[in-house]
The first five atom37 places (N, CA, C, CB, O) and aatype in JSON, in Angstrom:
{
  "aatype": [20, 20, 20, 20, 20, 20, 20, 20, 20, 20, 20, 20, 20, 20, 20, 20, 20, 20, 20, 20, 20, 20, 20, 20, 20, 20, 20, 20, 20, 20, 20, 20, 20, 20, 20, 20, 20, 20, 20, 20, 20, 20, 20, 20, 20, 20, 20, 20, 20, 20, 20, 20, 20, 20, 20, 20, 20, 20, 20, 20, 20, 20, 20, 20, 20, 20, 20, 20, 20, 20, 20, 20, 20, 20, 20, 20, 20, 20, 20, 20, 20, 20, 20, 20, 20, 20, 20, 20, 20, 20, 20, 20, 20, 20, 20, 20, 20, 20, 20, 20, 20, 20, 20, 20, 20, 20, 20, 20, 20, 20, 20, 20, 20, 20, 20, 20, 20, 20, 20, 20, 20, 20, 20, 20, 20, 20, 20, 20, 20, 20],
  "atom_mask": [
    [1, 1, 1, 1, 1],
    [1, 1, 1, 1, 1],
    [1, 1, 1, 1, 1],
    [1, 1, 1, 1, 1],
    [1, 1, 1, 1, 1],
    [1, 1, 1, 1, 1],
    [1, 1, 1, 1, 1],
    [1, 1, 1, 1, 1],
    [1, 1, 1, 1, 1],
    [1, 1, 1, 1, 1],
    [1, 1, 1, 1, 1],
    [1, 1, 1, 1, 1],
    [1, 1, 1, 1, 1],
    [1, 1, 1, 1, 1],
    [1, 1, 1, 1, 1],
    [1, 1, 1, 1, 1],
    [1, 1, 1, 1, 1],
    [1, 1, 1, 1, 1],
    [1, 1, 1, 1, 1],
    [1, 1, 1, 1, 1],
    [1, 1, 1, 1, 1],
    [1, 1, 1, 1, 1],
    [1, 1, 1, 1, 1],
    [1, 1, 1, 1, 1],
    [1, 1, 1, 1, 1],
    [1, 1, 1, 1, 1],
    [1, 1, 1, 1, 1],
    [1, 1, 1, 1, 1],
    [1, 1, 1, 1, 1],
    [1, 1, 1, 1, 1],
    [1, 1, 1, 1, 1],
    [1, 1, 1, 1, 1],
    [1, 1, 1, 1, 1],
    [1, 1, 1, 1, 1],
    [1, 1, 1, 1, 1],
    [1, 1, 1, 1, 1],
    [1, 1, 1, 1, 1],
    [1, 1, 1, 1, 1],
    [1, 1, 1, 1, 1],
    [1, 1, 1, 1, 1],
    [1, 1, 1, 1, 1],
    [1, 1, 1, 1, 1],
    [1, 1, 1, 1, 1],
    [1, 1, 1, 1, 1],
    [1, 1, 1, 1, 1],
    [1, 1, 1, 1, 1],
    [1, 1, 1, 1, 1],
    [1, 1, 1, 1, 1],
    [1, 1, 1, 1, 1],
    [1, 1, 1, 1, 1],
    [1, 1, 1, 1, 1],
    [1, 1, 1, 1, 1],
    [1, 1, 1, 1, 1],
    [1, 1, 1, 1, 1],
    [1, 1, 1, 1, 1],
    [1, 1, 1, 1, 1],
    [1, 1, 1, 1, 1],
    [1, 1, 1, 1, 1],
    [1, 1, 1, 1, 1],
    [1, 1, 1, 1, 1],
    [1, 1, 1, 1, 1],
    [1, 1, 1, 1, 1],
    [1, 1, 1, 1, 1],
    [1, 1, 1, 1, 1],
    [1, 1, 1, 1, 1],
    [1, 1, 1, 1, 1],
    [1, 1, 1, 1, 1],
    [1, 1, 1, 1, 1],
    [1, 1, 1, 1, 1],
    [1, 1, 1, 1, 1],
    [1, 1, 1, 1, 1],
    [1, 1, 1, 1, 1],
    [1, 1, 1, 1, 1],
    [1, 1, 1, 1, 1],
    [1, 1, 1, 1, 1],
    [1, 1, 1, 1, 1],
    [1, 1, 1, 1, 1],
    [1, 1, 1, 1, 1],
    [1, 1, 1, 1, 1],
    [1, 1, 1, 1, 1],
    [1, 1, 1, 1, 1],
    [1, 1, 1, 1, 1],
    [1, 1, 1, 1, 1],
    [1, 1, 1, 1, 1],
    [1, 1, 1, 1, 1],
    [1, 1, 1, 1, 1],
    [1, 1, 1, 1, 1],
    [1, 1, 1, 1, 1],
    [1, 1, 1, 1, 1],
    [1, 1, 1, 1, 1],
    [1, 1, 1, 1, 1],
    [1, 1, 1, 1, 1],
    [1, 1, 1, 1, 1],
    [1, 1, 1, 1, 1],
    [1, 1, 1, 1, 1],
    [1, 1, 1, 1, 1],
    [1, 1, 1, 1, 1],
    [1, 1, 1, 1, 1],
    [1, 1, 1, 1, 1],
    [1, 1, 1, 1, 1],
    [1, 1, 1, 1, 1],
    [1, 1, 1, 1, 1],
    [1, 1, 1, 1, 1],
    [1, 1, 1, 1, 1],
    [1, 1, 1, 1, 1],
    [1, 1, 1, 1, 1],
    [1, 1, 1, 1, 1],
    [1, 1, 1, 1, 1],
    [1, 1, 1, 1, 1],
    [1, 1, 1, 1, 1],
    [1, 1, 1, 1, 1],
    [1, 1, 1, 1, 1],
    [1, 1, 1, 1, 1],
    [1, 1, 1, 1, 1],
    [1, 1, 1, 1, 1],
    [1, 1, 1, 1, 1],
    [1, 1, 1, 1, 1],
    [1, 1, 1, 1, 1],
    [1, 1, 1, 1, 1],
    [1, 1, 1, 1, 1],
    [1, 1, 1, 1, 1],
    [1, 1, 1, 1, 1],
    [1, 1, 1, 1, 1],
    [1, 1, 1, 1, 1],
    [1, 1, 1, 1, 1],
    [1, 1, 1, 1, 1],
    [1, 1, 1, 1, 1],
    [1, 1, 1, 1, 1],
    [1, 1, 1, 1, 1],
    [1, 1, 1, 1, 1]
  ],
  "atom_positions": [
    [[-136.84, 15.39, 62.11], [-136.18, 14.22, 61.6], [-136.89, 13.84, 60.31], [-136.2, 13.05, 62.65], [-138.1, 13.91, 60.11]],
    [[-135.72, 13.35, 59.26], [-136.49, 13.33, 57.65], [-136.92, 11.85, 58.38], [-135.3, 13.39, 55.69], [-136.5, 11.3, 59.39]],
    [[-138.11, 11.42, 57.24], [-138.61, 9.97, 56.88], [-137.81, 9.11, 56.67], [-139.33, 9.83, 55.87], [-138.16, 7.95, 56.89]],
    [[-136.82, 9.31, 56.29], [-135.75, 8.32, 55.92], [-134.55, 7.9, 57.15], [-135.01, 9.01, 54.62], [-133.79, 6.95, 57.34]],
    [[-134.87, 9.26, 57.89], [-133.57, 8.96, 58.98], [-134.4, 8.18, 59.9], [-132.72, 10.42, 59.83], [-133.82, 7.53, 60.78]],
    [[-135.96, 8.17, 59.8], [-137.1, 7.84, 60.74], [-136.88, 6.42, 60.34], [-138.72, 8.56, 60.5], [-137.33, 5.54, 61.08]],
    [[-136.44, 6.21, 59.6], [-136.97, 4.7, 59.02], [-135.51, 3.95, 59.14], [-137.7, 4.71, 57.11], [-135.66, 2.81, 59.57]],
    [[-134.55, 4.18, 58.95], [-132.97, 4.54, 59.52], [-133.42, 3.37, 60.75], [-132.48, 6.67, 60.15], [-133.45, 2.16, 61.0]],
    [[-133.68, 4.47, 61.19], [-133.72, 4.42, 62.98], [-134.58, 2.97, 63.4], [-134.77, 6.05, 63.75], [-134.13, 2.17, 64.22]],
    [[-135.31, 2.87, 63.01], [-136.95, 1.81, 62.85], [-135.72, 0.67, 62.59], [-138.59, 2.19, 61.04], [-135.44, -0.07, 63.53]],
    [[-135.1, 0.55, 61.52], [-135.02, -0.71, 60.96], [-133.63, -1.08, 61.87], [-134.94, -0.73, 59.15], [-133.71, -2.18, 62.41]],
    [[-132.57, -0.44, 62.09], [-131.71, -0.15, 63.13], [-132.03, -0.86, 64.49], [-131.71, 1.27, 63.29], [-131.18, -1.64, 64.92]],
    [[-133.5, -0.61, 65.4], [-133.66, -0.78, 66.46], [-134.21, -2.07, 66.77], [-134.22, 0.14, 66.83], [-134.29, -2.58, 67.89]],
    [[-134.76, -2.74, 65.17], [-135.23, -3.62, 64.93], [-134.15, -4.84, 64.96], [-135.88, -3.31, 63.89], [-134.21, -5.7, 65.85]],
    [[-133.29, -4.87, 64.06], [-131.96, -5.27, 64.46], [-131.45, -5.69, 65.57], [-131.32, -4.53, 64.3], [-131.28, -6.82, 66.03]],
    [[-131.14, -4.28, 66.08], [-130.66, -4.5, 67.58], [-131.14, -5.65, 68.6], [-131.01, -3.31, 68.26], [-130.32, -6.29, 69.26]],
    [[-132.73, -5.89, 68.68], [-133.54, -6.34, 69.24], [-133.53, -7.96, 68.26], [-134.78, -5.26, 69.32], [-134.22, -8.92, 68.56]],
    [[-133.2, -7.94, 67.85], [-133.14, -9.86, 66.73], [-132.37, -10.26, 66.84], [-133.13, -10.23, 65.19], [-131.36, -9.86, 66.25]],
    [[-132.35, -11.59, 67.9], [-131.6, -12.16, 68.44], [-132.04, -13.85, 68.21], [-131.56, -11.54, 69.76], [-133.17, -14.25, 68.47]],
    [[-130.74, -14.9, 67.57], [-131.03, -15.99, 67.53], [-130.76, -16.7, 68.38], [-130.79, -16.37, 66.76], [-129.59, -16.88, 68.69]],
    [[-132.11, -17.5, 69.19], [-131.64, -19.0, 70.1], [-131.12, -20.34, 69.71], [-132.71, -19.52, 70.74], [-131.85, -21.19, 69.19]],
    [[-129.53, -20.57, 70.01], [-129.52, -21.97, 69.55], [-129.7, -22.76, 70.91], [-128.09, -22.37, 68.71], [-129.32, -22.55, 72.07]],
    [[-130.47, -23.81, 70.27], [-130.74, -24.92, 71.56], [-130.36, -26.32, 71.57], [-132.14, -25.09, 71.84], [-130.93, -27.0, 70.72]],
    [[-129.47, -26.95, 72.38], [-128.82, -28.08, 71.97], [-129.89, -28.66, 72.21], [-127.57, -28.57, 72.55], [-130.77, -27.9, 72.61]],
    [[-130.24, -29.95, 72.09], [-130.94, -31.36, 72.22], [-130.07, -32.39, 72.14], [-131.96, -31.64, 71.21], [-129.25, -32.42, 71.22]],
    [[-130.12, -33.37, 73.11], [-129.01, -34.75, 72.78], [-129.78, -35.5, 72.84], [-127.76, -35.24, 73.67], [-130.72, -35.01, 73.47]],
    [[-130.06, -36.84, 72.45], [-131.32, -37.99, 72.31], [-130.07, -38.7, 72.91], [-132.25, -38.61, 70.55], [-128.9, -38.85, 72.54]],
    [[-131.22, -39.28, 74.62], [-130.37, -40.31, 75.0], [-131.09, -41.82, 75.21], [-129.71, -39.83, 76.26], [-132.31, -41.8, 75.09]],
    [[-130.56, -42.94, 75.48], [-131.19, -44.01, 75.42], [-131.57, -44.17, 77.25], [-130.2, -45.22, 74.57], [-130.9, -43.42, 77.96]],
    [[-132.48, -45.0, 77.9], [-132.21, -45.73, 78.91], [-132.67, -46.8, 79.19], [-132.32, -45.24, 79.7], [-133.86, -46.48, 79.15]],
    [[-132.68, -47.9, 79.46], [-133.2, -49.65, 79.44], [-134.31, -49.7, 80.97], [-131.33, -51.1, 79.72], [-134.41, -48.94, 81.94]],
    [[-134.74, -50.47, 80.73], [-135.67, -50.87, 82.42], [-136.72, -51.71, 81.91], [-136.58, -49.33, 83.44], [-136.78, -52.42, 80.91]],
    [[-137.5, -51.49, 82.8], [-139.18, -52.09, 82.98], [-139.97, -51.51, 83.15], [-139.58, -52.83, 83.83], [-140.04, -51.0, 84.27]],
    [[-140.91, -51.27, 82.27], [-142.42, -50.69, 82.72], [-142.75, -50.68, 84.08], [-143.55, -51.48, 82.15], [-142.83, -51.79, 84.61]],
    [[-142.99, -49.55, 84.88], [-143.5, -49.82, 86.01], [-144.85, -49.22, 86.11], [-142.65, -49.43, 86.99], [-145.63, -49.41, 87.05]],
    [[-145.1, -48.38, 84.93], [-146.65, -47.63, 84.78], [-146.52, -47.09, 83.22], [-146.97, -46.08, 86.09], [-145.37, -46.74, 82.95]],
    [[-147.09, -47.01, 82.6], [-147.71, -46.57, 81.79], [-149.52, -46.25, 81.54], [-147.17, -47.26, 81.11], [-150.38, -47.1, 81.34]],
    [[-149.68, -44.92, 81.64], [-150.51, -43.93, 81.67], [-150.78, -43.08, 80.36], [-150.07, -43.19, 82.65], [-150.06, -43.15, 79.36]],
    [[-151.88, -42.28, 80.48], [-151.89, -41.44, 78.95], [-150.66, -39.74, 79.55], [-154.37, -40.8, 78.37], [-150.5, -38.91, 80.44]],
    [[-150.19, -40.15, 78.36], [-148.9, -39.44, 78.13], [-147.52, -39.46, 78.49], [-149.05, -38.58, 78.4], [-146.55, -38.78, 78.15]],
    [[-147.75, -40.73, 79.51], [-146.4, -41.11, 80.58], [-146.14, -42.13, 80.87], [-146.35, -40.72, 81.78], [-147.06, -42.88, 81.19]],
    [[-144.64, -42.67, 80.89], [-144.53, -43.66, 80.96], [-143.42, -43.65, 82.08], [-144.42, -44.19, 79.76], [-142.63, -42.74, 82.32]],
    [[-143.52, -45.0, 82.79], [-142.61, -44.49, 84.01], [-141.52, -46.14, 83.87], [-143.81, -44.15, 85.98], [-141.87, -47.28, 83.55]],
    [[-140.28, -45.65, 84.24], [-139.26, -47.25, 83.97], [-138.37, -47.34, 85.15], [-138.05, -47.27, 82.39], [-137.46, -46.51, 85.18]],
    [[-138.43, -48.05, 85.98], [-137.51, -48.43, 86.89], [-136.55, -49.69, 85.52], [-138.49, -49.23, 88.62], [-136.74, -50.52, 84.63]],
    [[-135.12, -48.69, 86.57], [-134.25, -49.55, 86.13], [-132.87, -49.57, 87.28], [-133.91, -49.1, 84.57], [-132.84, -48.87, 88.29]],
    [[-131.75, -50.54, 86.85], [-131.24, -50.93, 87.97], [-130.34, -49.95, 88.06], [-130.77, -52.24, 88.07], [-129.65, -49.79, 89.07]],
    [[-130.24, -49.04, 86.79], [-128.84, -47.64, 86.88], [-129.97, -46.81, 87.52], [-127.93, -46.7, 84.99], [-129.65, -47.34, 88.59]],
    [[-130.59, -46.32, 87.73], [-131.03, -45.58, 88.63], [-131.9, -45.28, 89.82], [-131.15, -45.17, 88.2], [-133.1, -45.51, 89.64]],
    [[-131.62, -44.91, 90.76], [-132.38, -45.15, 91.92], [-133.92, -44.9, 91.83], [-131.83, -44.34, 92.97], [-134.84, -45.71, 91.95]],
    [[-133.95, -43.87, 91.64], [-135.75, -43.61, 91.17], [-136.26, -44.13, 90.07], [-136.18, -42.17, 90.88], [-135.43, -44.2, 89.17]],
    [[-137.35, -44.54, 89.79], [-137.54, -44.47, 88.89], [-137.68, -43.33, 87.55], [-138.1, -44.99, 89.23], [-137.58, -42.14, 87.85]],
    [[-137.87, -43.62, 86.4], [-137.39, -42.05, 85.43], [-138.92, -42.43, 84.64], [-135.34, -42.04, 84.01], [-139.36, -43.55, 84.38]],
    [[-139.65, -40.85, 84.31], [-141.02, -40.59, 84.0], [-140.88, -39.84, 83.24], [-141.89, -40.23, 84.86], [-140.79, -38.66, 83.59]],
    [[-140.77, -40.3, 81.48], [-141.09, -39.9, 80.59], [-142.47, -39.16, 80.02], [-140.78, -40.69, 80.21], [-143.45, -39.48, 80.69]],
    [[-142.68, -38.53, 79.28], [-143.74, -37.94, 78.54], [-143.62, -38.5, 77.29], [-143.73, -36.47, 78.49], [-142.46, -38.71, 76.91]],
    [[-144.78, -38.89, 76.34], [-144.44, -39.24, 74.92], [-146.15, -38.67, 74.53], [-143.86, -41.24, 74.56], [-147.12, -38.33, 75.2]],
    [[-145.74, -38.87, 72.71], [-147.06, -38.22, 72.36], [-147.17, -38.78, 70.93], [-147.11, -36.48, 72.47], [-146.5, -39.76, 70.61]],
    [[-147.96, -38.2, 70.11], [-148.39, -39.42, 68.59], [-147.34, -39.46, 68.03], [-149.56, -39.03, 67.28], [-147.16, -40.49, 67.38]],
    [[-146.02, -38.27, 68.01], [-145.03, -38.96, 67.33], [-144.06, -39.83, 67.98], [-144.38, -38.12, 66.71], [-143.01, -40.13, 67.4]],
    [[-144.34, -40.25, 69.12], [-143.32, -41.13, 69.66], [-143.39, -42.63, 68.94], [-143.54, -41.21, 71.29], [-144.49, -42.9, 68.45]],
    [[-142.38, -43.62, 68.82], [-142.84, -44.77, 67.79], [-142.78, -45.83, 68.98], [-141.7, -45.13, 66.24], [-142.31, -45.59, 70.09]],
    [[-143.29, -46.96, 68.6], [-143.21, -48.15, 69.53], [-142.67, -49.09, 68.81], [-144.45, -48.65, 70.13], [-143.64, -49.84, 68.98]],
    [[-141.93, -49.77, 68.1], [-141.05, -50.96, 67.89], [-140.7, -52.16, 68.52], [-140.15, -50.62, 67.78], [-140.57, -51.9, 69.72]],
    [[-140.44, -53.6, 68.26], [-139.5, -54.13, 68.41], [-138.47, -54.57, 68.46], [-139.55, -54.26, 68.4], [-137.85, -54.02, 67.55]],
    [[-137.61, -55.51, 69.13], [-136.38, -55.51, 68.84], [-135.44, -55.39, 67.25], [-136.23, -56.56, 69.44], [-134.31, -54.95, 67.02]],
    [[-136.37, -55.94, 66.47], [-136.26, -56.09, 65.24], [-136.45, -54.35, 64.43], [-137.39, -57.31, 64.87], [-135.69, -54.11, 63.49]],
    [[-137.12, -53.63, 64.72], [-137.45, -52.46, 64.5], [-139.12, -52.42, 63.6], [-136.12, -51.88, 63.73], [-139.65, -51.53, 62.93]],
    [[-139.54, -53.71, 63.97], [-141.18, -53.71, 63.0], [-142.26, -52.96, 64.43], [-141.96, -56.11, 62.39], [-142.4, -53.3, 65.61]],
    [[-142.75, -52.04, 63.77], [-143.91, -51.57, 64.75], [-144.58, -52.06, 65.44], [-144.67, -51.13, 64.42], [-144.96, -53.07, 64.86]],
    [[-145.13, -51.98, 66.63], [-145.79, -52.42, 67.54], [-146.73, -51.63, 68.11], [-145.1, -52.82, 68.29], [-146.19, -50.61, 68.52]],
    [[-148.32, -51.65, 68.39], [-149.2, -51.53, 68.59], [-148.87, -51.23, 70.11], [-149.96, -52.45, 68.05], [-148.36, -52.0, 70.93]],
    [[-149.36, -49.66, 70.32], [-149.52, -49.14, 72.03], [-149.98, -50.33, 72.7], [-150.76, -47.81, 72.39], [-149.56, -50.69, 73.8]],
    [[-150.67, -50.82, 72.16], [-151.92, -51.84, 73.01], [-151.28, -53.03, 73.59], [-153.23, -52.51, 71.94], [-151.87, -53.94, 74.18]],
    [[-149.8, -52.92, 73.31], [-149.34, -54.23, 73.57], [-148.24, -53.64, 74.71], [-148.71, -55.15, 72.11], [-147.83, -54.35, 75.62]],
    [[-147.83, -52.23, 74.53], [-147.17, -51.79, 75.75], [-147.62, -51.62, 77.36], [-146.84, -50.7, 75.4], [-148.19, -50.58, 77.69]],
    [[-147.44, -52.31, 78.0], [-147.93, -51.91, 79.28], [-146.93, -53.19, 80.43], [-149.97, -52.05, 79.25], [-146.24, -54.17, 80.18]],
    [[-147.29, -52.61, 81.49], [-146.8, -52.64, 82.74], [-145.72, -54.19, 82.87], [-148.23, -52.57, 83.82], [-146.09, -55.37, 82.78]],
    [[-144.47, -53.69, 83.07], [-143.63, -55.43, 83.52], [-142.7, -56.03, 82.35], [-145.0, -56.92, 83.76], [-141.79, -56.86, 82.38]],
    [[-143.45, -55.09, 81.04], [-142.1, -55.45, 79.77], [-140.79, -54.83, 80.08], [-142.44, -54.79, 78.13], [-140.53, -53.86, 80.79]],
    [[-139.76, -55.9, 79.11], [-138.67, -54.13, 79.63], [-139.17, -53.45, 78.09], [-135.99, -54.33, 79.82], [-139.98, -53.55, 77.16]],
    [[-137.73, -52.5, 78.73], [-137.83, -51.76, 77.34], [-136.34, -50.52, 77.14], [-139.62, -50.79, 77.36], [-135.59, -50.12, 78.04]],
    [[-136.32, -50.15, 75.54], [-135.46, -48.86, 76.01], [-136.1, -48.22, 75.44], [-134.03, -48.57, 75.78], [-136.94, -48.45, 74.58]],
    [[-135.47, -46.71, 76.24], [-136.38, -45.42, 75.78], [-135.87, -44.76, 75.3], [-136.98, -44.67, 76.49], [-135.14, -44.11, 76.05]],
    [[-135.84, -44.41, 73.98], [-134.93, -43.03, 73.57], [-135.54, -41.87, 73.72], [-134.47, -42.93, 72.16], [-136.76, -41.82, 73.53]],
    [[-134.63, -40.42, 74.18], [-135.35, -39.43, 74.82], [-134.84, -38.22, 74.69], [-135.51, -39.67, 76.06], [-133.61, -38.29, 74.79]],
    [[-135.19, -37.2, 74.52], [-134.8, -36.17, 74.74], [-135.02, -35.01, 76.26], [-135.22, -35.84, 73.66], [-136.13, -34.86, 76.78]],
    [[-133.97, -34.44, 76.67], [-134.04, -33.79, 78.0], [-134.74, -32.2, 77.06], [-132.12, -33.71, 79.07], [-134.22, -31.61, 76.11]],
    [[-135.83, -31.94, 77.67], [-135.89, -30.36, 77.44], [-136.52, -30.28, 79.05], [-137.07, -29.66, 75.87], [-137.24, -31.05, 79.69]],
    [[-135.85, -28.85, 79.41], [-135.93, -28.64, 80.81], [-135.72, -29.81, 81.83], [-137.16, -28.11, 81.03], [-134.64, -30.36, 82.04]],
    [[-136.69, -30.04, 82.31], [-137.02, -30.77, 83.32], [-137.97, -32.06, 82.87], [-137.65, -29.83, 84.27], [-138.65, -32.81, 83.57]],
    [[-137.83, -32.04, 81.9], [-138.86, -33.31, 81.21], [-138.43, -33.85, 80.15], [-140.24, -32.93, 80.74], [-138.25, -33.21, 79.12]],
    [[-138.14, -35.46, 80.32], [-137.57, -36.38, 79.67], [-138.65, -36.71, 78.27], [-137.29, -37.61, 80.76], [-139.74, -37.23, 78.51]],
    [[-138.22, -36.34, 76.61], [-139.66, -36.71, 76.12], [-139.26, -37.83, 75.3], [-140.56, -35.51, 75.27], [-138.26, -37.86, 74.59]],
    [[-140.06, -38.67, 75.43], [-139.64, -40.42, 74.63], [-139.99, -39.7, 72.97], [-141.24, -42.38, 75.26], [-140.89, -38.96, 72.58]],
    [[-138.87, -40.32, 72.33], [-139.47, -40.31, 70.78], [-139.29, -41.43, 70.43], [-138.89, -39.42, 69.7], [-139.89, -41.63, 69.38]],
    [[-138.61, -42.5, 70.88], [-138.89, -43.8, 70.49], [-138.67, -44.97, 71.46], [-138.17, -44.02, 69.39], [-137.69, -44.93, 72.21]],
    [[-139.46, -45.93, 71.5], [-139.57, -46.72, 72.69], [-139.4, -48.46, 71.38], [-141.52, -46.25, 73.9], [-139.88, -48.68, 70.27]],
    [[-138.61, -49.21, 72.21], [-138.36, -50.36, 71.92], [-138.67, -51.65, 73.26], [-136.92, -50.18, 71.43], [-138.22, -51.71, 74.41]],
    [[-139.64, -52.58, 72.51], [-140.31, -53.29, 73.34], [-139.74, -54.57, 73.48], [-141.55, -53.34, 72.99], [-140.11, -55.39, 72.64]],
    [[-139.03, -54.92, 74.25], [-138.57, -55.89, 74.19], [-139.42, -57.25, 74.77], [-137.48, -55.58, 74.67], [-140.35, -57.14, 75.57]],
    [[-139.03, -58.36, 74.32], [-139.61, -59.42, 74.24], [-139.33, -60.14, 75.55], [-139.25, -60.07, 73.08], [-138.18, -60.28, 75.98]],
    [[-140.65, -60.67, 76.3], [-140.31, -60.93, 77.74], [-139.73, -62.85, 77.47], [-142.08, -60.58, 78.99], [-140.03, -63.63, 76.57]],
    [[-138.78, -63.04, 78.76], [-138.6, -64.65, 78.5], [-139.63, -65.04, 79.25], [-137.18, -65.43, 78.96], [-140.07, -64.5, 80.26]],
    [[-140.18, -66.55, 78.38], [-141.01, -67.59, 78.29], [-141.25, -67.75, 79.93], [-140.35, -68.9, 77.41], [-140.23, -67.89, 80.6]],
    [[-142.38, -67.75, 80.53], [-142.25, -68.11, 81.59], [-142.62, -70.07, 81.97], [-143.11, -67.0, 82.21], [-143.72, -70.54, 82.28]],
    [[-141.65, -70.64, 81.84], [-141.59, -72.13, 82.19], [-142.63, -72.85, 82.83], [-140.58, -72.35, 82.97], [-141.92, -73.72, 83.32]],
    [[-143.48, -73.06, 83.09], [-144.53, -73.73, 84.13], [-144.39, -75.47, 83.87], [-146.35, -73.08, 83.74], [-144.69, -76.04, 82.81]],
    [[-143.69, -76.35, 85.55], [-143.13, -77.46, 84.84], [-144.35, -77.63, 84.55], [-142.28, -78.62, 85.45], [-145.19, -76.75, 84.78]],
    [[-144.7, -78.99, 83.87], [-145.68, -80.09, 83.54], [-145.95, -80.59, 84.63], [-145.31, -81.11, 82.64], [-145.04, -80.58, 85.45]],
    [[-146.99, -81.06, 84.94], [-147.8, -81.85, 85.96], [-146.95, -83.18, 86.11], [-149.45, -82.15, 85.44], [-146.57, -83.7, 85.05]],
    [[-146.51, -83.97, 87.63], [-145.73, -85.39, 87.37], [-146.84, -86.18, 86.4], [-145.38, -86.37, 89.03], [-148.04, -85.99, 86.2]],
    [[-146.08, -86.92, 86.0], [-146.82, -88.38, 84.84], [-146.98, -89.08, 86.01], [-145.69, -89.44, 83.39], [-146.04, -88.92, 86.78]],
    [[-148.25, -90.15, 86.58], [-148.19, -91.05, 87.31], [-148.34, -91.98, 86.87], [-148.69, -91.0, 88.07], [-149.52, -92.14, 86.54]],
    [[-147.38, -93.23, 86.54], [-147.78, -94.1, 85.33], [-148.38, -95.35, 86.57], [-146.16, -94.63, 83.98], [-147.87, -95.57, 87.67]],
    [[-149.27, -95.85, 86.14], [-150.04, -97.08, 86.66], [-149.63, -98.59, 85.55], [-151.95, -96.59, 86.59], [-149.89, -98.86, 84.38]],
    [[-148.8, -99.39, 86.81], [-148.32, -100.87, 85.88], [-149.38, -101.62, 86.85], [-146.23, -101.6, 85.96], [-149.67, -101.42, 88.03]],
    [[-149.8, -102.49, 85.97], [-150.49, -103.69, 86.65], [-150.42, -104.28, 86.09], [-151.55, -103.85, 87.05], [-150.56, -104.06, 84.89]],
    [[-149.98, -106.1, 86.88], [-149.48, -107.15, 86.54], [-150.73, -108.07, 86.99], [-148.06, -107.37, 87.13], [-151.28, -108.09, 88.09]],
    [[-151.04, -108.8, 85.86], [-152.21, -109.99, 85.93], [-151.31, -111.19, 85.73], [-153.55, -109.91, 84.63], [-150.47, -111.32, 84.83]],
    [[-151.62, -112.13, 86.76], [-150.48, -113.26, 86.75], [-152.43, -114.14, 86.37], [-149.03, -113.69, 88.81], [-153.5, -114.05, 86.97]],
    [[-152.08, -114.75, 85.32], [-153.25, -116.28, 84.73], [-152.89, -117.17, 85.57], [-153.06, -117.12, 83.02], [-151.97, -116.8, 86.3]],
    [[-153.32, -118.33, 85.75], [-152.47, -120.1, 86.26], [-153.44, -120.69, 85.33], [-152.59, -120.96, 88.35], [-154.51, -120.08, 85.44]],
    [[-153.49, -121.59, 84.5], [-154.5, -122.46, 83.75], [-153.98, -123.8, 84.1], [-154.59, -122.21, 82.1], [-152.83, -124.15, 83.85]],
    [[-154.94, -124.59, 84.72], [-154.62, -125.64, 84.54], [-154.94, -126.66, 83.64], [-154.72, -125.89, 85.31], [-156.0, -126.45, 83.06]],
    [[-154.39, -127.65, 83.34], [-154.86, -128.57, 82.33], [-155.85, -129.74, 83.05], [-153.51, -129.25, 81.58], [-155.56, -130.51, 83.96]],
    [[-156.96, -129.6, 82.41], [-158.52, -130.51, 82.8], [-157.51, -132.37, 82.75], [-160.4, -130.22, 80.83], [-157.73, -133.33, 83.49]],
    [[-157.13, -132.33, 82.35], [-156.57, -134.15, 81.97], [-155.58, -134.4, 82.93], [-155.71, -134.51, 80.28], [-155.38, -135.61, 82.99]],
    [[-154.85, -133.74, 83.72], [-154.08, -133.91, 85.14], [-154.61, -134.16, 86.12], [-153.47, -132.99, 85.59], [-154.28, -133.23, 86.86]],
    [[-155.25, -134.8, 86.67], [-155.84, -135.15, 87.63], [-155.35, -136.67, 87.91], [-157.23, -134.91, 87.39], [-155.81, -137.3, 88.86]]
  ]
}
C-alpha cells in the first residue's frame, strides 16, 4: 500500500469515528423556602412538590434580589423563600441563579398601655366661717 493510500485510509477512519454531541439544556425556574442550605446545596420545599428539590450551585451561581441588585451568600440561609433558576443535567438540578426574596415583617403586638388616672379631690375651708 502507497503512503498516500496509507494516509487515504488514516484520515478516512478518522472521520468515520467524529461524531458531534448536541445536548439540549432548558433553564427552569422553581419558588419555595429554604429548608437547608449547605456548601454546594441547597434544598427548597415547596407546595408544587411533594419532596423537597436539592439543588447543587457553585461560584458562578448569582444570588439577587427581587429587584435584581446582588446579595451576599451570607444573607441566604434557612426559612427565606426564594426562586431557583436551574438547569437539569442528568440527575442533578444545577442553580445558576437564585432570587431572595424578602420575608414579611413579623408583627409583635406592643405591650397593653396601662394608663393610671388619679383623682385628688382638695376641700379648703374658709378660716372666717365659723
Amino acid at each position: 500500500m502507497s503512503a498516500a493510500a496509507l494516509g487515504l485510509t488514516l484520515i478516512t477512519a478518522n472521520l468515520t469515528f467524529a461524531q458531534t454531541t448536541v445536548q439540549e439544556t432548558t433553564t427552569t425556574n422553581s419558588a419555595g423556602t429554604i429548608s437547608e442550605f449547605g456548601p454546594e446545596t441547597i434544598v427548597i420545599r415547596s407546595t408544587a412538590a411533594a419532596e423537597p428539590l436539592r439543588y447543587t450551585y457553585s461560584k458562578t451561581t448569582t444570588y439577587v434580589d427581587e429587584n435584581g441588585a446582588p446579595v451576599s451568600m451570607e444573607t441566604v440561609k434557612s426559612g427565606l423563600p426564594v426562586t431557583v433558576y436551574y438547569t437539569k443535567v442528568g440527575d442533578r438540578l444545577i442553580a445558576s441563579r437564585v432570587i431572595v426574596k424578602r420575608t414579611a415583617a413579623v408583627v409583635v403586638p406592643a405591650a397593653p398601655v396601662i394608663e393610671k388616672k388619679t383623682t385628688t379631690t382638695t376641700t379648703t375651708t374658709d378660716k372666717n366661717e365659723k
